[in-house]
N, C-alpha and C positions, 0 to 999 in steps of 0.2 A: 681429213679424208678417211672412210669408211676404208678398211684393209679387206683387199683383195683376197679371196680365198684362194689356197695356193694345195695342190693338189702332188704332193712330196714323189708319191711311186712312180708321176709322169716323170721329172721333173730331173734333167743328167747334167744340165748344164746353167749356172749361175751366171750369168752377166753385169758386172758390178759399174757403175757412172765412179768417177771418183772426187770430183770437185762437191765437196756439200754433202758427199755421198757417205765417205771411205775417212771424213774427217770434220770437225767442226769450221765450216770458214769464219765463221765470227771471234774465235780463237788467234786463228791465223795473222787475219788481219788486226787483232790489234797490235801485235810481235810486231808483223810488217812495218805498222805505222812509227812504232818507236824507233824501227831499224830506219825509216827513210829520215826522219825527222832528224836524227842522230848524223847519219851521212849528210844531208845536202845541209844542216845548220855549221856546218864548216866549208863548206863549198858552195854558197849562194848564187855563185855564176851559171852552176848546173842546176837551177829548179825547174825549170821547164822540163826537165827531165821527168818528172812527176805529173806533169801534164801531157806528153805525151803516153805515160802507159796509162792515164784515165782516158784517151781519145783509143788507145791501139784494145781495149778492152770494150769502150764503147762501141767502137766501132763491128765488132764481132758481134756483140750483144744485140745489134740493128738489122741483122741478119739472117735470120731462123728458116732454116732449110736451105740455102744458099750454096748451089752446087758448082764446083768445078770448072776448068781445071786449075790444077795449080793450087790450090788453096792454101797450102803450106807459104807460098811468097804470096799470094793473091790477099792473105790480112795484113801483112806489110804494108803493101801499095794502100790498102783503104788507110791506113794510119797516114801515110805521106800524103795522100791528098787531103788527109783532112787537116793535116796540120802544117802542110807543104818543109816536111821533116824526110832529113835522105834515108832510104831505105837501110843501109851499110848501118846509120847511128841507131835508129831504130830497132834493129834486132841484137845488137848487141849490148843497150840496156835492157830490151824482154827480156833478151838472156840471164843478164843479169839478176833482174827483180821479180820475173814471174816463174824461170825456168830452174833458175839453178838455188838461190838466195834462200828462197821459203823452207826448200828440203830438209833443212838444219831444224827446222818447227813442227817438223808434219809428228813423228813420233809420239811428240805430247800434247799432240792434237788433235791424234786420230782416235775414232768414238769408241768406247768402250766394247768391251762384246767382239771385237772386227777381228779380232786373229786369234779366236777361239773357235768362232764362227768358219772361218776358213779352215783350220783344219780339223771341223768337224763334216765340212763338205770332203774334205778332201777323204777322212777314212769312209765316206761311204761311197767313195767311186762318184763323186759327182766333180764334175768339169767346171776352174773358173775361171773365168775370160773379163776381161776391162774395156770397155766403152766410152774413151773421156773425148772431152771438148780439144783436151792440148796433149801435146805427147805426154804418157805417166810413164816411162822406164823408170825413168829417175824418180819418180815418187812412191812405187811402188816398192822398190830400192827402201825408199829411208824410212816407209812404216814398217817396212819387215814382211810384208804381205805378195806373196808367192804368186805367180796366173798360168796357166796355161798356154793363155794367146793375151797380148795388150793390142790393140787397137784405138787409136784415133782418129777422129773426123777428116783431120787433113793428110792421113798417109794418103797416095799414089792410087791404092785401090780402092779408095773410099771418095774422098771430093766431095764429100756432103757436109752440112752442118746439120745439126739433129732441129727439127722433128724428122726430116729425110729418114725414113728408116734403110736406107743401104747397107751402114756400120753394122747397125744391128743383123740383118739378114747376111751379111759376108760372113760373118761368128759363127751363124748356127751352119753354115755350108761349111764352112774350114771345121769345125769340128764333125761334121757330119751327122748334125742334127735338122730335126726339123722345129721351125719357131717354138710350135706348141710345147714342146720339151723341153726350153730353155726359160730361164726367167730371168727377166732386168730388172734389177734395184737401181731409181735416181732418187733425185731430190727435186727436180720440178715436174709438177704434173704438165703443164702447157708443152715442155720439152722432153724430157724423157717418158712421162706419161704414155705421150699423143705418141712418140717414137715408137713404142713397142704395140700402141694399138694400131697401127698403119702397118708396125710388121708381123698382127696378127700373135704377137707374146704377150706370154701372161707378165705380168709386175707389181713392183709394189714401190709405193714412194715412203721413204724414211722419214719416220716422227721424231720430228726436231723437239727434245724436248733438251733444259739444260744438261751443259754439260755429264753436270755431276751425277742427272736423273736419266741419263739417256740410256735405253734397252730395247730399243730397238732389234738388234742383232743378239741378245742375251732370247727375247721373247723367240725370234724367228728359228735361233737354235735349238730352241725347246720345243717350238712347234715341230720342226724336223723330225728329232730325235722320234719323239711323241708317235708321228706319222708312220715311221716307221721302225716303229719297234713289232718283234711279231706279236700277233696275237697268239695267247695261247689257248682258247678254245677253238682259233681255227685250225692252229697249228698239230689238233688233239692229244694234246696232254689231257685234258682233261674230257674228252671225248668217253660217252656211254655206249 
């Protein structure tokens, strides 16, 4: 995807996705997979427990725009009905596998560039705020990576799933911006893309390149800096 031109002097508020966004998930998931393999190849009675977090994540996934209320229990329930699994057991292996477990992974997973980047927003006075699909406290926690405001799809005043741009439009109101001033970085064009063109923001979707080559947020800081650095023949130093 051809990168969006991004206009630095507008530009007060950063809006980060974090799943795919803020970290490699292909990284992630392979850690994951040795971790579940390891736990349920001693406890074979509990594998289905593996097939319910592929139902409680597909089941999200079948979803896109998918509003309220309740959303926060309301992806439980689709898990239960799809797998007629009690609610009670359900959230407390999400908890376990998608919530709490991975945290321990995200540090040497998270892409290169991401917390140099942030706090080179940060000494210029620009605002940065998180957009994710699942709660990120805790994720944001264990990359080291600071916000402003966190936000999720299913807090109380949001009740949408993305492309809904509501998440996104609550951000720029609690900061007390307007769209055009803010920008969203995801990872899917179909969903975060189409989110920020519904809510009228600029964005850009991150180039997945490998791990090891990834510069993404090395490039975008340099653009930054670049943007605003002054000029010095407007500045007149060197004015005749």
């Amino acid at each position: 995807m051809k990168a969006l031109r991004v206009d630095w002097k507008e530009i007060k508020a950063v809006i980060f996705d974090v799943d795919g966004t803020l970290y490699t998930q292909s990284k992630l998931r392979k850690k994951m997979l040795f971790a579940l393999l390891a736990y349920y190849a001693v406890r074979p009675w509990r594998l289905k427990e593996m097939l319910l977090l592929q139902h409680f994540r597909q089941e999200r996934e079948k979803r896109p725009g998918d509003a309220g209320p309740d959303l926060e229990n309301a992806q439980y329930l689709w898990c239960a009905q799809r797998g007629n699994y009690e609610v009670a057991k359900i959230k407390k292996v999400v908890d376990q596998w998608i919530f709490n477990y991975p945290n321990r992974y995200l540090a040497s997973c998270t892409y290169p560039g991401t917390q140099s980047f942030f706090e080179v927003l940060k000494q210029n006075g620009i605002k940065i705020a998180i957009y994710s699909d699942y709660k990120a406290h805790d994720k944001l926690k264990a990359m080291g990576l600071p916000a402003d405001l966190i936000v999720s799809s299913t807090d109380p005043e949001i009740d949408r799933l993305k492309p809904d741009p509501k998440g996104l439009l609550y951000i720029a109101e609690k900061l007390q911006l307007a769209p055009q001033a803010c920008l969203f970085i995801g990872d899917r064009p179909e969903l975060d893309g189409e989110c920020a063109i519904r809510a009228k923001m600029p964005y850009r979707i991150v180039d997945k390149k490998p791990f090891d080559q990834f510069d993404f947020y090395t490039n975008l800081q340099n653009e930054l800096t670049s943007s605003l650095k002054p000029n010095i023949y407007e500045s007149g130093i060197y004015s005749t």
